[in-house]
PDB file of N, CA, C, O and CB in Angstrom:
ATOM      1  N   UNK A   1     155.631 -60.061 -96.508  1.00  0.00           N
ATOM      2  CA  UNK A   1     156.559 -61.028 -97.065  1.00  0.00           C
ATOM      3  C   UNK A   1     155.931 -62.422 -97.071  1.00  0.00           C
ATOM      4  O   UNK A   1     156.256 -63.341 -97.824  1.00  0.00           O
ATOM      5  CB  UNK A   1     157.875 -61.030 -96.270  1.00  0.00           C
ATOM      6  N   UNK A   2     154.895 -62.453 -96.034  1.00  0.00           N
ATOM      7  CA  UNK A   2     154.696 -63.729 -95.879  1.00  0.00           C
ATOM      8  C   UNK A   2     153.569 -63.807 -97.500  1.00  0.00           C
ATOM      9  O   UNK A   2     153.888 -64.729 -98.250  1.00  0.00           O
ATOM     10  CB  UNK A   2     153.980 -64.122 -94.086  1.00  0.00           C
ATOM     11  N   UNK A   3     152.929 -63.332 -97.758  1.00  0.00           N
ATOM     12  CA  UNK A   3     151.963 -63.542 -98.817  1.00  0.00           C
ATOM     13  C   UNK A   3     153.129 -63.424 -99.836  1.00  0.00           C
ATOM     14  O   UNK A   3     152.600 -63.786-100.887  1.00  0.00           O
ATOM     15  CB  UNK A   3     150.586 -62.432 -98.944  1.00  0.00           C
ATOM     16  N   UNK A   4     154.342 -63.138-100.089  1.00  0.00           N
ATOM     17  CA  UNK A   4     154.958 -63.243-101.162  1.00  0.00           C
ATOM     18  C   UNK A   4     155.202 -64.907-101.467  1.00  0.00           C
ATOM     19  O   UNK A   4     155.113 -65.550-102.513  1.00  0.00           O
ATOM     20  CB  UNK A   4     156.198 -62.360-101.023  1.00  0.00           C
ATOM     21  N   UNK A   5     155.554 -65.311-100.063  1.00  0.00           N
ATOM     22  CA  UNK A   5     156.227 -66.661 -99.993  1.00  0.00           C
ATOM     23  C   UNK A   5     154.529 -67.681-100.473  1.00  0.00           C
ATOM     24  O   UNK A   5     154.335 -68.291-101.524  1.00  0.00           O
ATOM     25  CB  UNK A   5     157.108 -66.996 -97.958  1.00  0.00           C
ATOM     26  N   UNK A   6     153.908 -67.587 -99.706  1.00  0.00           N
ATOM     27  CA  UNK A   6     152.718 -68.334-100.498  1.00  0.00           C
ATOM     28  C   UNK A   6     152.441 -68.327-101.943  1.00  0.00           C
ATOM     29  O   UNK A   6     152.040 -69.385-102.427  1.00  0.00           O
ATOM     30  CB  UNK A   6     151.559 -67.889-100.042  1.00  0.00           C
ATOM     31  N   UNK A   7     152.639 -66.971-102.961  1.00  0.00           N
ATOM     32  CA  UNK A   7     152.690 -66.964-104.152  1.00  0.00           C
ATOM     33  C   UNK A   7     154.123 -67.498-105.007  1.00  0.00           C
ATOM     34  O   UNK A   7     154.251 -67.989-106.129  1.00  0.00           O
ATOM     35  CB  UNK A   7     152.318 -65.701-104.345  1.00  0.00           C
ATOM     36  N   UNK A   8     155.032 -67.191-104.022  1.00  0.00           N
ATOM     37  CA  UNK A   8     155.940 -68.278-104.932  1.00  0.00           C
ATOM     38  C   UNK A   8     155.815 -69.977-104.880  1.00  0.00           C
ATOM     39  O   UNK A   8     156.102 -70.809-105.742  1.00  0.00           O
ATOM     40  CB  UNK A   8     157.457 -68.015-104.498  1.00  0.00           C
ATOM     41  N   UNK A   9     155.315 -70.126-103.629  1.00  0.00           N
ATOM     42  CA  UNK A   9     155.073 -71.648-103.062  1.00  0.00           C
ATOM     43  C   UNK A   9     154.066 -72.047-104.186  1.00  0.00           C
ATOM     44  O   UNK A   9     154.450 -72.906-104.979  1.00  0.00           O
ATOM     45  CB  UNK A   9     154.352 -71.805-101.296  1.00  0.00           C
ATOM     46  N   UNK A  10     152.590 -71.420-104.368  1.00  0.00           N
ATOM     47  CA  UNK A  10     151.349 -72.289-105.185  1.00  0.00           C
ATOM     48  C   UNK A  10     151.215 -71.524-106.799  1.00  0.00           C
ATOM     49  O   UNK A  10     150.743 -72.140-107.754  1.00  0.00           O
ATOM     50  CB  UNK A  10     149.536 -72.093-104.156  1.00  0.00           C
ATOM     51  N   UNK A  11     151.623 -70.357-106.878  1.00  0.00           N
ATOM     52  CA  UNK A  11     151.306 -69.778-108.002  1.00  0.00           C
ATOM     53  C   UNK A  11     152.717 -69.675-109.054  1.00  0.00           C
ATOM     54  O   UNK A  11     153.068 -68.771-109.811  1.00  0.00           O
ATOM     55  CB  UNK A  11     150.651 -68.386-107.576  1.00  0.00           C
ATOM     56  N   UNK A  12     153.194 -70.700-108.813  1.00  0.00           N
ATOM     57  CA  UNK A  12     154.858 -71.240-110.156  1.00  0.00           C
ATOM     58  C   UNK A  12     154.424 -70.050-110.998  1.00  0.00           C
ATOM     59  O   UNK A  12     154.849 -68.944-110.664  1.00  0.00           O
ATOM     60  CB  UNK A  12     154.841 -73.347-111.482  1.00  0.00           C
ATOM     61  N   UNK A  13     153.767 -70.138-111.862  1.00  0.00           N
ATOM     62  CA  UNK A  13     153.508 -69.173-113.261  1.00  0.00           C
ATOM     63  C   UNK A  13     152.485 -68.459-113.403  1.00  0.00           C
ATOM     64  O   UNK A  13     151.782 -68.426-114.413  1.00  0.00           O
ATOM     65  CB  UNK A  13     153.411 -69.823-114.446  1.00  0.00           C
ATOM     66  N   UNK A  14     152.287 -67.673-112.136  1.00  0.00           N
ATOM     67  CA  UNK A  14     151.168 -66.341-112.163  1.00  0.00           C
ATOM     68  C   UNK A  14     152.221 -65.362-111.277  1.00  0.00           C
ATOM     69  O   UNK A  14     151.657 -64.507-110.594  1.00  0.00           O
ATOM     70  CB  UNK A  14     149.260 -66.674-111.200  1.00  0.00           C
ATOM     71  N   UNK A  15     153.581 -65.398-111.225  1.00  0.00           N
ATOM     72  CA  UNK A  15     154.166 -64.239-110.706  1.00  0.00           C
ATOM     73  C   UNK A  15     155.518 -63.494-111.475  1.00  0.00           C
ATOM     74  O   UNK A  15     156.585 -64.094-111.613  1.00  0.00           O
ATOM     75  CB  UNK A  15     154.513 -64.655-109.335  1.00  0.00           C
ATOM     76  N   UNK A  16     155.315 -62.251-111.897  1.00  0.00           N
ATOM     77  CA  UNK A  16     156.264 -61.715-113.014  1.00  0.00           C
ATOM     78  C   UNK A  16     157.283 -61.402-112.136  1.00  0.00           C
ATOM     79  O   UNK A  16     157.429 -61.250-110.923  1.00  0.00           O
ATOM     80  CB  UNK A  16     155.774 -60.429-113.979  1.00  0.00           C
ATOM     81  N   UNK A  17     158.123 -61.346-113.432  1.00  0.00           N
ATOM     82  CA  UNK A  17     159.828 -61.235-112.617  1.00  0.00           C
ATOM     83  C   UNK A  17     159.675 -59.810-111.886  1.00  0.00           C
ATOM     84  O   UNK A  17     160.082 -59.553-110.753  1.00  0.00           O
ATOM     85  CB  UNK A  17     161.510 -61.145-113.975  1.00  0.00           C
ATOM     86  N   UNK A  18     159.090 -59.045-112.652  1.00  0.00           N
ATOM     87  CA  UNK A  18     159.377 -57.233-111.760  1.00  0.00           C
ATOM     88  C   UNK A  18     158.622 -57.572-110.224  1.00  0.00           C
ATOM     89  O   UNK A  18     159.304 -57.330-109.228  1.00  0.00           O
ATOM     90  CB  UNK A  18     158.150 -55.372-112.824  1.00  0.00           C
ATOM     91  N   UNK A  19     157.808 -57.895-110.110  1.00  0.00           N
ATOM     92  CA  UNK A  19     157.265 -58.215-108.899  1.00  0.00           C
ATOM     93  C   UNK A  19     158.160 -58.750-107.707  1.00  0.00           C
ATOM     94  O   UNK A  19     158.313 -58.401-106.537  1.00  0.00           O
ATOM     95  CB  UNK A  19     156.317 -59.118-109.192  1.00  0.00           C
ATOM     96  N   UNK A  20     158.761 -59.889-108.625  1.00  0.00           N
ATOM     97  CA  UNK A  20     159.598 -60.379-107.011  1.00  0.00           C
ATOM     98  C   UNK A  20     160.875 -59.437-107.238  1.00  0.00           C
ATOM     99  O   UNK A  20     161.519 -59.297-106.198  1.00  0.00           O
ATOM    100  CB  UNK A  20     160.203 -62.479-106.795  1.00  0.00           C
ATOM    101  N   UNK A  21     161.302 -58.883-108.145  1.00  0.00           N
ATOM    102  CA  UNK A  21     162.249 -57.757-108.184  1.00  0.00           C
ATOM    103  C   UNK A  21     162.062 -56.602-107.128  1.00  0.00           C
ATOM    104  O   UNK A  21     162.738 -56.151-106.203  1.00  0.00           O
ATOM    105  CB  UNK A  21     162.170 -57.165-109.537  1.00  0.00           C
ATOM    106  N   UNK A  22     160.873 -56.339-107.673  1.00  0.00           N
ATOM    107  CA  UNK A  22     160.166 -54.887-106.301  1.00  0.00           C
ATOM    108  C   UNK A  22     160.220 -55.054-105.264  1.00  0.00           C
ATOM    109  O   UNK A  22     160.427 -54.115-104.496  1.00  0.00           O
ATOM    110  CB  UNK A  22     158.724 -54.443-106.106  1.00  0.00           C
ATOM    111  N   UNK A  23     160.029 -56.511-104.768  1.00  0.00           N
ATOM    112  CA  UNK A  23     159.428 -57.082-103.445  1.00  0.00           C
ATOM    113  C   UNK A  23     161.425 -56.869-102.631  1.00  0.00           C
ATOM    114  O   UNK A  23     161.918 -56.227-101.703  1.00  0.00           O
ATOM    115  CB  UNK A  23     158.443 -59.347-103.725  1.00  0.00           C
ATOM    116  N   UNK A  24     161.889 -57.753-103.592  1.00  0.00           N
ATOM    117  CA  UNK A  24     163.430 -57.969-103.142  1.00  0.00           C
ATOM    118  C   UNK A  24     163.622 -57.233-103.358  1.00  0.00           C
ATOM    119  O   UNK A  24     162.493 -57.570-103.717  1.00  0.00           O
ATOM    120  CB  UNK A  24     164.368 -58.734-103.453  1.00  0.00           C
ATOM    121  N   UNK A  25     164.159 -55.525-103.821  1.00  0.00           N
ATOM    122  CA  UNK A  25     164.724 -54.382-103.711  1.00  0.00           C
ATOM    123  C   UNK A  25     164.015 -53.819-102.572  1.00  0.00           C
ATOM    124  O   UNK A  25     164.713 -53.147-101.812  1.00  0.00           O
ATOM    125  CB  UNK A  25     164.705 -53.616-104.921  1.00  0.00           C
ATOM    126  N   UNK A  26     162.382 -53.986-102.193  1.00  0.00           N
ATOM    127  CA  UNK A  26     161.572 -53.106-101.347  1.00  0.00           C
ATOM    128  C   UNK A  26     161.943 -54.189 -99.777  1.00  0.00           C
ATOM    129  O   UNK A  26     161.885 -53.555 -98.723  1.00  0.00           O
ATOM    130  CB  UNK A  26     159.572 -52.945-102.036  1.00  0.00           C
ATOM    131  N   UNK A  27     162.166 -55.153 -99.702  1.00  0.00           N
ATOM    132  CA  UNK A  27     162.210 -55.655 -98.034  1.00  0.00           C
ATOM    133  C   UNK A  27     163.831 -56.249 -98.000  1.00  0.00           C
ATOM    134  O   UNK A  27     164.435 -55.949 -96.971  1.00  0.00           O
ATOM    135  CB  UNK A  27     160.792 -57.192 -97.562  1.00  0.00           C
ATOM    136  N   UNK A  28     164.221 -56.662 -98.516  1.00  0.00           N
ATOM    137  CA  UNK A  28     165.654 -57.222 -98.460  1.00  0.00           C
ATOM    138  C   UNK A  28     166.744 -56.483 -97.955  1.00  0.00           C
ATOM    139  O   UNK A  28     167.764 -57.130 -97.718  1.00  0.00           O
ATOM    140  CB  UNK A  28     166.067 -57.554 -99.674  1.00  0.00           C
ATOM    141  N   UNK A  29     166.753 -54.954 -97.683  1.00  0.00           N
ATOM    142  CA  UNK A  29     167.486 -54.651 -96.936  1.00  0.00           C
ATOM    143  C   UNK A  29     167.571 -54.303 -95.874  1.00  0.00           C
ATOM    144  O   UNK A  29     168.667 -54.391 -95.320  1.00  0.00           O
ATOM    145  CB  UNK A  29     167.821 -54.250 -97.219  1.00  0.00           C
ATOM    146  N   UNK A  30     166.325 -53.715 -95.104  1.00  0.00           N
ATOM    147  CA  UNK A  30     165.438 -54.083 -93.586  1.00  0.00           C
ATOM    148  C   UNK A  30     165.614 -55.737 -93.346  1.00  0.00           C
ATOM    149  O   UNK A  30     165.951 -55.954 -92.182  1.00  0.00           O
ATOM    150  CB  UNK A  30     163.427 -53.679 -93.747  1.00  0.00           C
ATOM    151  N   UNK A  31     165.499 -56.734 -94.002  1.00  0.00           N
ATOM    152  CA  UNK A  31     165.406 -57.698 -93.618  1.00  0.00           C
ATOM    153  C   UNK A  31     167.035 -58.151 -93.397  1.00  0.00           C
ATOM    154  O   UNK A  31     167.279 -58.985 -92.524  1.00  0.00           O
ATOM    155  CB  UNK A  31     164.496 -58.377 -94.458  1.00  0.00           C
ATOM    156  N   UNK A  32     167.723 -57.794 -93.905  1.00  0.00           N
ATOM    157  CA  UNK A  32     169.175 -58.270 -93.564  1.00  0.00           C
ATOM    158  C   UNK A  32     169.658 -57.207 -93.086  1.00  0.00           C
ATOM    159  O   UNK A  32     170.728 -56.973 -93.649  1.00  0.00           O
ATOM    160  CB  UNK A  32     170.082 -58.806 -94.662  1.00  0.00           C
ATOM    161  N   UNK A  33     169.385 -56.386 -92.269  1.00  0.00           N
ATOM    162  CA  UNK A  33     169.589 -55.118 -91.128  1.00  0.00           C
ATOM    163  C   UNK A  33     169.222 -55.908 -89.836  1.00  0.00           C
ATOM    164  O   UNK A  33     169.818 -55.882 -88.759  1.00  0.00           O
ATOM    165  CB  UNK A  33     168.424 -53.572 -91.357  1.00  0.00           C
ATOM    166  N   UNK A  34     168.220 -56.546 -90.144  1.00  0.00           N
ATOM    167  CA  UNK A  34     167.593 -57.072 -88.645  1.00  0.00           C
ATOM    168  C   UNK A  34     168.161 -58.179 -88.531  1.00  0.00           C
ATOM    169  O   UNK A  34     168.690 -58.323 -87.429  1.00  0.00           O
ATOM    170  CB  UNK A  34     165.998 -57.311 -88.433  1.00  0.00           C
ATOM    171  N   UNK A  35     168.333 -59.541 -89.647  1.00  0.00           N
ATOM    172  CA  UNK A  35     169.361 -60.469 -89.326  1.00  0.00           C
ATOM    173  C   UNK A  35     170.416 -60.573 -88.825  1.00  0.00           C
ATOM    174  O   UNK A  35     170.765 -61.574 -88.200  1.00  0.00           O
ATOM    175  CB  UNK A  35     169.626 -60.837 -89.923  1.00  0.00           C
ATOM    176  N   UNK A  36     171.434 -59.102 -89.087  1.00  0.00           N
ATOM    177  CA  UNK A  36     172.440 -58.603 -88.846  1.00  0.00           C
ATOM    178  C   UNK A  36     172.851 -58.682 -87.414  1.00  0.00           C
ATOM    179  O   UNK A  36     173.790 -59.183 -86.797  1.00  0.00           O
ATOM    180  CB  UNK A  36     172.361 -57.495 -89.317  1.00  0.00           C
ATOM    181  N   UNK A  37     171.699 -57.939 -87.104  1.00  0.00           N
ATOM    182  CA  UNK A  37     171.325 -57.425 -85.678  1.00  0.00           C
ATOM    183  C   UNK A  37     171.952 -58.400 -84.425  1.00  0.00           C
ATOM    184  O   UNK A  37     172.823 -58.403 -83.555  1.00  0.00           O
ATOM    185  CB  UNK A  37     169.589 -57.400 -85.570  1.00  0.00           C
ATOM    186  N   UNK A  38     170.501 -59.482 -85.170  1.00  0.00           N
ATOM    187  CA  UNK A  38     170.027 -60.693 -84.688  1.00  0.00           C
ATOM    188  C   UNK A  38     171.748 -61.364 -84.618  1.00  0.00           C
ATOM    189  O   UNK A  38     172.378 -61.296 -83.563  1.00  0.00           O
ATOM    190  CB  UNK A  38     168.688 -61.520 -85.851  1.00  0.00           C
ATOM    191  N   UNK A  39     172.348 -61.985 -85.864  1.00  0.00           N
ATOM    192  CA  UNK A  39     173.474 -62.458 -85.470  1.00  0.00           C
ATOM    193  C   UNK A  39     174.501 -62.013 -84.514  1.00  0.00           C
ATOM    194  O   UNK A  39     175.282 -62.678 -83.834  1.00  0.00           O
ATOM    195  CB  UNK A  39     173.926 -62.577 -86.338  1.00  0.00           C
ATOM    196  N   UNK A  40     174.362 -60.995 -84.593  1.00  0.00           N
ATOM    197  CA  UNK A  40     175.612 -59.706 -83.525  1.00  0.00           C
ATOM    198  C   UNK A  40     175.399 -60.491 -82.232  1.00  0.00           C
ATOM    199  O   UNK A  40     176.195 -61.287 -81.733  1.00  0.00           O
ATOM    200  CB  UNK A  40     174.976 -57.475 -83.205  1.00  0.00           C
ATOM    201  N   UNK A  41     173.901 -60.053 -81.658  1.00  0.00           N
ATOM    202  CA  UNK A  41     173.607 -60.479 -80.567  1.00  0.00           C
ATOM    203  C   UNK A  41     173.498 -61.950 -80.193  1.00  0.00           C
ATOM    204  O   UNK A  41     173.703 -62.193 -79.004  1.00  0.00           O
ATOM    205  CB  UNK A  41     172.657 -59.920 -80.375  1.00  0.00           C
ATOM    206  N   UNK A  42     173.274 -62.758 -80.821  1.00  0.00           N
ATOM    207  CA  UNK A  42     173.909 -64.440 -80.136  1.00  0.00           C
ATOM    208  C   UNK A  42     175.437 -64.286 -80.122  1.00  0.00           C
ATOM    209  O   UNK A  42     176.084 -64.335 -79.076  1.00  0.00           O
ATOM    210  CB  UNK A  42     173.520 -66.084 -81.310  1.00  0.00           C
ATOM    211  N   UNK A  43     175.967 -64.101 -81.299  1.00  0.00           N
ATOM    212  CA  UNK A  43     177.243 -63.668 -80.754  1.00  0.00           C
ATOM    213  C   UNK A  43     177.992 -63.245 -79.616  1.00  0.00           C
ATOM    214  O   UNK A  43     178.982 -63.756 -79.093  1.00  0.00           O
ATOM    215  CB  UNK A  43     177.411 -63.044 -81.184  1.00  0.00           C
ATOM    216  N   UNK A  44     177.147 -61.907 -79.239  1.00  0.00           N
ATOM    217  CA  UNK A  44     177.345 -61.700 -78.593  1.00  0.00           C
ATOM    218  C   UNK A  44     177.610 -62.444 -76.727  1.00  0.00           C
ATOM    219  O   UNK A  44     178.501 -62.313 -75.888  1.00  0.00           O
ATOM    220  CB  UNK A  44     176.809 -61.065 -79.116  1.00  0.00           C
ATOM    221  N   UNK A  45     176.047 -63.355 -76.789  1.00  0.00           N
ATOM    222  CA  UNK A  45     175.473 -64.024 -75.766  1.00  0.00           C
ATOM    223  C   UNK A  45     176.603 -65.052 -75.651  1.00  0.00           C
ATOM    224  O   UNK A  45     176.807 -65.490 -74.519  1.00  0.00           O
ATOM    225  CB  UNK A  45     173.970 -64.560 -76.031  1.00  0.00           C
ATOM    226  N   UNK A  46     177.355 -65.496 -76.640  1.00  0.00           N
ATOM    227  CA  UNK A  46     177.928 -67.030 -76.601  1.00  0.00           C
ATOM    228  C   UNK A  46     179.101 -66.459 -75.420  1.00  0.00           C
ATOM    229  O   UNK A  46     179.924 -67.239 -74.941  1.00  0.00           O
ATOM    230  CB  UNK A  46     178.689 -67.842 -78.457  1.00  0.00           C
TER     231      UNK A  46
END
């Protein structure tokens, strides 16, 4: 993910829409599984 974020950061117009499509269908829902998580548990802590 992190090399995604560098190509959106320096490369504006060398990245096609299907790409960040793939990327966001392929990590975006592991990644807001673990946020999830993550929020539960401060929650929890408070």
């Amino acid at each position: 993910m992190r090399a995604m974020r560098n190509k959106l950061a320096h490369e504006y117009f060398g990245i096609s829409a299907s790409t960040v499509y793939n990327t966001v269908k392929t990590y975006l829902p592991s990644l807001l599984e673990k946020l999830t998580i993550i929020q539960d548990e401060q929650r929890n802590a408070s």
